[in-house]
N, C-alpha and C positions, 0 to 999 in steps of 0.2 A: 504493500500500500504506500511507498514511498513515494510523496506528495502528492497524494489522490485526495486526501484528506487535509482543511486547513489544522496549523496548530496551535494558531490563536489560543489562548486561555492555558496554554500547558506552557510547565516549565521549560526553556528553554535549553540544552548540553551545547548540543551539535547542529549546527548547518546542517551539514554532509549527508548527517547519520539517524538525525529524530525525524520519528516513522510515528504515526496513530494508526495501531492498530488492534483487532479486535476478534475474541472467540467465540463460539455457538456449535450449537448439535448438528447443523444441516447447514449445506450449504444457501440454500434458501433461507434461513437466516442469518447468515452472513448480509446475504443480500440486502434482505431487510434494515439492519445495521447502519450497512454501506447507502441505503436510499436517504434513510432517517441523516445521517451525516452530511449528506452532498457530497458524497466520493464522486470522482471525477473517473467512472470505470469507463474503461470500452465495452463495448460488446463481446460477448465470450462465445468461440465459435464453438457450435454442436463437438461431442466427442465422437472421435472417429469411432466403428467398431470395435470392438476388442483384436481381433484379428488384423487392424491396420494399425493399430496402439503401439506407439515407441516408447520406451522408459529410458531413460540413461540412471544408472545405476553407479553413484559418484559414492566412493569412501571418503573422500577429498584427503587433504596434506595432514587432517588432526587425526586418521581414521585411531591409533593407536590411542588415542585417548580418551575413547569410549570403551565404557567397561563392556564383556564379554556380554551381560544380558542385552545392553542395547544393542549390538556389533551383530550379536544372532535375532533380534528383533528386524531389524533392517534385512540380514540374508532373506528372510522367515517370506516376508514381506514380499520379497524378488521373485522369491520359490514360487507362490502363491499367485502371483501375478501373471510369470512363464506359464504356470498351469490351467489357467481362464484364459487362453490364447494371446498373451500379449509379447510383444517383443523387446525382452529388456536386452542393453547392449551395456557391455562395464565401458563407465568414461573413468578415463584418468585425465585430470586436469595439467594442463605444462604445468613442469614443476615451479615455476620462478608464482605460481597463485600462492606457493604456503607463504609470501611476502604479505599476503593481507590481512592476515591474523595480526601481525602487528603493525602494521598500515591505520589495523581502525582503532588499536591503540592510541598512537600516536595521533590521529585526525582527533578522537575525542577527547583527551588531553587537551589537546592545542586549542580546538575550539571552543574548550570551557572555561579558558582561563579570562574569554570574553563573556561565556554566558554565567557566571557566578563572579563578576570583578561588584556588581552590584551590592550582594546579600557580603562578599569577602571587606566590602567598606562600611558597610551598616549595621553588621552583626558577627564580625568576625568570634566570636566567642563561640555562636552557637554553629556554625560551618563544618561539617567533619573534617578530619585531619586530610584527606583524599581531594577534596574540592579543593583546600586551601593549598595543598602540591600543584594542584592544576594552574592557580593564577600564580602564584609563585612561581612557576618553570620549572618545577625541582626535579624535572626530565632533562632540563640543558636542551631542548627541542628550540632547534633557529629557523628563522625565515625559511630558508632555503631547503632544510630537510621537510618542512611543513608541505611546501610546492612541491618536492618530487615526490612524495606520495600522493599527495593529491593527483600529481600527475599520471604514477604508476596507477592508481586507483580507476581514473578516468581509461587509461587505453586497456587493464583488463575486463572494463564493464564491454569496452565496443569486442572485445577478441570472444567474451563469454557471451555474448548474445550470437556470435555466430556459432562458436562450439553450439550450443545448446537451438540452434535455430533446427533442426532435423529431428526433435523430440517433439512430446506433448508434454511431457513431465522427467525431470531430475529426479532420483531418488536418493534421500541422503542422510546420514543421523543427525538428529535435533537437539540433540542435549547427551551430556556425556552417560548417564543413569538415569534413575530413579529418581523424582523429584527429592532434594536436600529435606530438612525436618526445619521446622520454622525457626525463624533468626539466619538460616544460611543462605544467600541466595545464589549459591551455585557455581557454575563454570558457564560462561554462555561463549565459548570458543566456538562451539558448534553454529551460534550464531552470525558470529562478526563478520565472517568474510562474506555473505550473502547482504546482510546490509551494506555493508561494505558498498558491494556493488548492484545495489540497488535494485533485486531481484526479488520476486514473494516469496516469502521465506514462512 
């Protein structure tokens, strides 16, 4: 949903990177949702057959760092697919994409040290220690490395929409397990690089 939706009224991190986005039982209401918001969608064309159905079937650069149940959830998944006549094909992405795991590190670092200079001048007390790294620089992140990954970022979004232009769907793991127990919020590695490059994730 990467700028289908305004973001007016939410806190602001990242240019690049903050996405509104939203979960439900059916895709139908999704939809729903998405009408209620003023999503800016296209039209979503019929799905082909099952028998003309492409999967690409990505582990991607972090596959190792998903624990074994998610790792055989995603096979599982493939298996099941191939067997309802669909056609998955394993992608392996060029290796220079595991660059973007820390790409959107460093974009969202960099561009928060604009979106909390605000709350860092008017309440620095109450700021987590993480925010206030961010307007500080406490990564040493300069002009210049900020622009080449913006830049590397921009030419793998154009290289991954032509990889991926011969699918209907990528298949990928979502999160490294099990949801954490409350107070933890996780690993979202499995995340970043699809935001990253601004693809439904």
């Amino acid at each position: 949903t990467w700028n289908v939706v305004s973001r007016d009224g939410a806190k602001g991190t990242s240019l690049t990177l903050d996405t509104v986005g939203w979960y439900g039982r059916s895709v139908s209401d999704l939809r729903l949702v998405a009408e209620a918001l003023g999503a800016l969608l296209e039209p979503v064309p019929a799905a082909p057959p099952e028998s003309r159905m492409r999967i690409a079937l990505c582990r991607t650069p972090m596959w190792q760092r998903a624990e074994p149940a998610s790792q055989a959830a995603v096979e599982t998944a493939a298996e099941r697919l191939r067997r309802s006549g669909v056609r998955v094909d394993m992608l392996e992405l060029p290796a220079h994409f595991s660059r973007l795991t820390d790409c959107n590190r460093l974009v969202l670092t960099a561009e928060g040290r604009t979106g909390f200079m605000a709350e860092y001048r008017s309440a620095y007390p109450l700021l987590h220690q993480d925010l206030r790294d961010h307007v500080e620089n406490r990564y040493g992140y300069t002009a210049a490395s900020i622009c080449e990954a913006l830049d590397f970022s921009a030419a793998c979004r154009s290289e991954f929409d032509r990889i991926a232009a011969g699918y209907d769907a990528v298949l990928v793991p979502s999160a490294t397990g099990e949801a954490p127990l409350a107070g933890d919020k996780g690993d979202s590695v499995f995340q970043r690089m699809w935001t990253l490059l601004h693809v439904p994730c």
